[in-house]
C-alpha positions as CSV (number, residue, x, y, z in Angstrom):
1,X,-2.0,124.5,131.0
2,X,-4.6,124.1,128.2
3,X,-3.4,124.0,124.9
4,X,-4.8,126.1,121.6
5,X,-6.0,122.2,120.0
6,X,-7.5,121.3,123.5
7,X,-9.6,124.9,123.7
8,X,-10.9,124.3,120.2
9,X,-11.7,120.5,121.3
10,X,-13.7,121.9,123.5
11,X,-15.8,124.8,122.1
12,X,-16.2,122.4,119.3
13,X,-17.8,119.7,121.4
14,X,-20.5,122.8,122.8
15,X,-22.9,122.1,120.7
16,X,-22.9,117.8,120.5
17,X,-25.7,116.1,121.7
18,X,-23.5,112.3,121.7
19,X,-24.9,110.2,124.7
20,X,-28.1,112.2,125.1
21,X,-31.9,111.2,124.4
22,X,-33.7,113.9,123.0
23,X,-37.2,113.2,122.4
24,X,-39.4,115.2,119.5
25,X,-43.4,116.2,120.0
26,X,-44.3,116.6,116.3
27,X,-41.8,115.2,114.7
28,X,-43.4,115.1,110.6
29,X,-44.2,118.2,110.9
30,X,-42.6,120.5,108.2
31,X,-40.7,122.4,111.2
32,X,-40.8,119.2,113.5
33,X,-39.2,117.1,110.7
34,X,-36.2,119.9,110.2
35,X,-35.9,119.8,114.3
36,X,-35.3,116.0,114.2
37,X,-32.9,115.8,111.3
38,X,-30.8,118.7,113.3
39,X,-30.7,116.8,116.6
40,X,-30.1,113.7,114.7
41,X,-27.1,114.9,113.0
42,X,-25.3,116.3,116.1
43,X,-25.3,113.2,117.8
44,X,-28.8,112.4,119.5
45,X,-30.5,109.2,120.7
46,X,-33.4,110.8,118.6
47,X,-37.3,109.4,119.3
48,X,-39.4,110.9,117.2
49,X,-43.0,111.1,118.0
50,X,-46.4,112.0,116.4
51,X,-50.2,112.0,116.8
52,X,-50.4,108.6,114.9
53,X,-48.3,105.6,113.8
54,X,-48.0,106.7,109.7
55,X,-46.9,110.0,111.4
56,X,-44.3,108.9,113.9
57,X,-42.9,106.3,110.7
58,X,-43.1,108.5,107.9
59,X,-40.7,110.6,110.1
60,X,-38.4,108.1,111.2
61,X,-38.1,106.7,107.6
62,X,-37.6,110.4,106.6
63,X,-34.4,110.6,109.0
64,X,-33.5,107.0,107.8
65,X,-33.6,108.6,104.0
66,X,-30.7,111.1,105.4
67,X,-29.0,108.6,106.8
68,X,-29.8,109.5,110.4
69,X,-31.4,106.9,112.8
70,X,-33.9,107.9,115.4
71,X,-36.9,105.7,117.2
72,X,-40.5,106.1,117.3
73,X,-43.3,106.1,119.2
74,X,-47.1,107.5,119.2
75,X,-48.4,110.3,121.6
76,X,-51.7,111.0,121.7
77,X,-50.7,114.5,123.4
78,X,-54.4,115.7,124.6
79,X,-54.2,112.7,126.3
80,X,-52.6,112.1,130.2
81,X,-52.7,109.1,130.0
82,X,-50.3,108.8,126.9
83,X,-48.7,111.4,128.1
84,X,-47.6,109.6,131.4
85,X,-47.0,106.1,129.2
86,X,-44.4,108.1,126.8
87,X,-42.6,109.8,130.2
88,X,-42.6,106.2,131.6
89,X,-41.2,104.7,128.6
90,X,-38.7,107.5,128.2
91,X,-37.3,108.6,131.8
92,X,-34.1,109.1,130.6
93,X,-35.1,111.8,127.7
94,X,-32.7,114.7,128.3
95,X,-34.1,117.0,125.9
96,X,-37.6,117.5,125.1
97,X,-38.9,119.4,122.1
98,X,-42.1,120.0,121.5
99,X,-43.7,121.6,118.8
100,X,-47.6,121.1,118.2
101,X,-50.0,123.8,118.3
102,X,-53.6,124.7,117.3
103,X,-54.6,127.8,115.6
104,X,-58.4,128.4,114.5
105,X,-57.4,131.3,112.1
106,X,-61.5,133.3,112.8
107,X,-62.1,136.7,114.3
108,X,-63.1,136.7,118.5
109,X,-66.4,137.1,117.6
110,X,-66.7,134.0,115.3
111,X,-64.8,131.6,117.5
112,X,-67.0,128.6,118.7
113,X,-66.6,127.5,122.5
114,X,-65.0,124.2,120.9
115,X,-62.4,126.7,118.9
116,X,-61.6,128.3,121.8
117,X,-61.5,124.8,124.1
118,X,-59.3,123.4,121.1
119,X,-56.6,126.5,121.1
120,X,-56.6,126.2,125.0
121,X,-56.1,122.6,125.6
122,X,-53.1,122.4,123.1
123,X,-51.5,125.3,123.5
124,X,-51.5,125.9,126.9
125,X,-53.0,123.0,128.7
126,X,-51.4,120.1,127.4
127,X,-48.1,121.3,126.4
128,X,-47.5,122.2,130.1
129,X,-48.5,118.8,131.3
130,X,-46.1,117.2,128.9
131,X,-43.4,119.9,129.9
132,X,-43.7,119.2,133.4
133,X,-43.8,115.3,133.2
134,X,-40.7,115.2,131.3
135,X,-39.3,117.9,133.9
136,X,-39.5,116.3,136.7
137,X,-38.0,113.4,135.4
138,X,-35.2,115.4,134.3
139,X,-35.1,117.6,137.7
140,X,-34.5,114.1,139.6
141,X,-31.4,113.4,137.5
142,X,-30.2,117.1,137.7
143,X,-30.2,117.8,134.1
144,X,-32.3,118.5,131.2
145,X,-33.6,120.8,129.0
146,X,-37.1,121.9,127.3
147,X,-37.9,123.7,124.4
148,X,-41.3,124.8,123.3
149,X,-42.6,127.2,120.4
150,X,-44.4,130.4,121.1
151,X,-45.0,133.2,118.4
152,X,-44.9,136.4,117.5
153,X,-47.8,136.5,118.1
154,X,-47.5,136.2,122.0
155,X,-46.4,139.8,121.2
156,X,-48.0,141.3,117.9
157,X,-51.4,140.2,117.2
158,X,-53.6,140.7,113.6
159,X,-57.5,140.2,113.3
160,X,-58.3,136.5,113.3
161,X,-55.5,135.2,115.2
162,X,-56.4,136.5,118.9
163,X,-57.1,133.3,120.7
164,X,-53.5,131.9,119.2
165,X,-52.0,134.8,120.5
166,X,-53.4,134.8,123.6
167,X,-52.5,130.6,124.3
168,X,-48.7,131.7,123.6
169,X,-48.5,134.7,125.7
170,X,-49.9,132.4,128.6
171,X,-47.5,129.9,127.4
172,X,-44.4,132.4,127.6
173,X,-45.5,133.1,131.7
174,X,-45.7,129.3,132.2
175,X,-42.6,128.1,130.5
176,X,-41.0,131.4,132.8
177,X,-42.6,130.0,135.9
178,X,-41.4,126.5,135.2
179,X,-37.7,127.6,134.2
180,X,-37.8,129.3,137.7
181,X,-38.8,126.6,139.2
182,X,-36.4,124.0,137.9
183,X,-33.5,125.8,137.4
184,X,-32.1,125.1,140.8
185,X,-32.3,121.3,139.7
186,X,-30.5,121.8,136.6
187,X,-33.1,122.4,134.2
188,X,-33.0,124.6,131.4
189,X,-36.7,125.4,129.7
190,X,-36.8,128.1,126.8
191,X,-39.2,128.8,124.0
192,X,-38.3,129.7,120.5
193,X,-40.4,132.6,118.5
194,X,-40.5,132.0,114.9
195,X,-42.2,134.5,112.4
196,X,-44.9,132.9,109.8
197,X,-42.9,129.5,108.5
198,X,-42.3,128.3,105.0
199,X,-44.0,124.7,105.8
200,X,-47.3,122.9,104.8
201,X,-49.8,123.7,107.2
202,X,-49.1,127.9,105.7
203,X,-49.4,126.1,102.1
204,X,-52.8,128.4,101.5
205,X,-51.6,131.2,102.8
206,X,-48.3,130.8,100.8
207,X,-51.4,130.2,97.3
208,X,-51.6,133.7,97.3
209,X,-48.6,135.8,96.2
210,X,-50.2,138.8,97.6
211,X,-49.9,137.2,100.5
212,X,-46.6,135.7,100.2
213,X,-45.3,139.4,99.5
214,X,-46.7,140.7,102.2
215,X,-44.5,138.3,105.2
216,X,-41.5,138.8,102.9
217,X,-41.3,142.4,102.9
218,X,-42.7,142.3,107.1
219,X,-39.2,140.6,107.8
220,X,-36.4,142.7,107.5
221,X,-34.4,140.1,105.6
222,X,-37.0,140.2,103.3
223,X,-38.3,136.4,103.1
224,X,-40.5,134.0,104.8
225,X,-38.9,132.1,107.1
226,X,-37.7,128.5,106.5
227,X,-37.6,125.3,108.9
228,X,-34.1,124.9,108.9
229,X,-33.9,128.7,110.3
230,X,-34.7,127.2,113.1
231,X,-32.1,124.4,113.4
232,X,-29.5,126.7,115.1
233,X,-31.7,128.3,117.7
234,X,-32.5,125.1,119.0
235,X,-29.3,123.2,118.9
236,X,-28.2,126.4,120.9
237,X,-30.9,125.5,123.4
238,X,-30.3,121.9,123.5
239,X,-26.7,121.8,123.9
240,X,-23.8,122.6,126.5
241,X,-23.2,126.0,123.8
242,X,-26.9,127.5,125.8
243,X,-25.6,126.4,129.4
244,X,-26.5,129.7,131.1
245,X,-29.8,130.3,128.8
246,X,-33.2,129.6,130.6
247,X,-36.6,131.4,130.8
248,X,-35.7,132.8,127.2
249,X,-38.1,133.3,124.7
250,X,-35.7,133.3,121.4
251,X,-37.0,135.6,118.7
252,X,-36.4,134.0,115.2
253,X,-38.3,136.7,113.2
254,X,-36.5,138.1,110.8
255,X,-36.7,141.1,112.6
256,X,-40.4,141.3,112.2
257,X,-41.2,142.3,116.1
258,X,-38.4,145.0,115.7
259,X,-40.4,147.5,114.0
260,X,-43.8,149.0,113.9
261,X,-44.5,148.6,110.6
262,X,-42.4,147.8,106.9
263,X,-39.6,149.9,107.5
264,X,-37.8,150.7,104.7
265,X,-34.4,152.8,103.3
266,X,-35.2,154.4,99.9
């Protein structure tokens, strides 16, 4: 007979990550950094990885600064090549975030072939190639889960973002497909959809208070949202709490995509 102390042993352990590699695409990112301090501090074998070597340190000495230890180790993600040298080097990796994407922020009409080539190849291209050499490896042990970003965008579009938009609707179908096709090996793949985020690379957008008014008051909890908003979402994802979730795209909007416009109560 289970005890009261033994059931709250166990919904307490749902969400720790002890004993498991997790390994982070992006990892200095303002979003990316707040990912790899959450799966840090629930237990992780954490690598952290980045474009570049002062990328991939700066993040690990960032965790380090918490008090939370982690690895790292370059990818050059356009790149097979250092795509199959990180899988190689990291078979074991039981959970994969990955987080980079490109956006050219220009209408249709202005986007170069080289924009549109750039938005392509990250978005869709290589992310899939990274998902799928990590997924295998994971499928052959019978365990494993992915997590990638899409957007609100994938499903609300403004002028000048189109081309985004489009990579992560593609990205939703392909991160479906490959959830399908993995589950019956024991691997999970979801995608997490965040609103506008708080971080550096929305710094200019965040210059102009106009603009900054405008996201708060699109959310219905009135604010931009944060990094570590999106801590929980993916710990959920990660863990043994999100056994039975796959193929999910997780809205973390505010509850921007809920409405057709600024709803408000006067």
């Amino acid at each position: 007979m289970t005890t009261t102390t033994e059931s709250k042993t166990a919904l307490g352990s749902l969400f720790d990550l002890t004993g498991r590699k997790a390994l982070i695409v992006g990892a200095s990112g303002g979003l990316g950094l707040e990912l790899s301090k959450g799966l840090a501090a629930y237990g992780a074998e954490l690598v952290c990885s980045d474009r570049n070597l002062e990328l991939t340190n700066a993040a690990v000495e960032a965790l380090a600064s918490d008090g939370l230890q982690s690895t790292g180790q370059v990818l050059d993600m356009m790149s097979t090549e250092a795509i199959d040298a990180l899988v190689e080097a990291n078979a074991d990796v039981e959970i994969l975030v990955i987080t980079p994407a490109a956006l050219v922020r220009k209408t249709l009409l202005d986007h170069t072939e080289a924009d549109i080539d750039l938005q392509m190849d990250l978005n869709i291209k290589y992310t899939l190639l990274l998902a799928r050499a990590f997924g295998a490896k994971m499928a052959e042990r019978g365990r494993g889960s992915i997590i990638t970003f899409s957007s609100i965008r994938a499903s609300v579009v403004e002028p000048g973002s189109g081309m985004y938009a489009a990579t992560k609707a593609a990205l939703i179908q392909l991160m479906r497909t490959l959830a399908v096709e993995l589950g019956p090996q024991g691997v999970r793949v979801n995608m997490i959809a965040p609103s506008p985020v708080a971080t550096p690379l929305t710094a200019d957008v965040r210059s102009k208070q106009e603009w900054v008014d405008i996201v708060s008051q699109r959310s219905m909890l009135r604010r931009w949202a944060e990094p570590r908003d999106f801590v929980g979402p993916m710990l959920l994802l990660a863990s043994d709490a999100g056994a039975f979730v796959t193929a999910s795209n997780v809205m973390v909007d505010g509850g921007w995509t809920a409405t057709d416009g600024l709803a408000r109560i006067e």
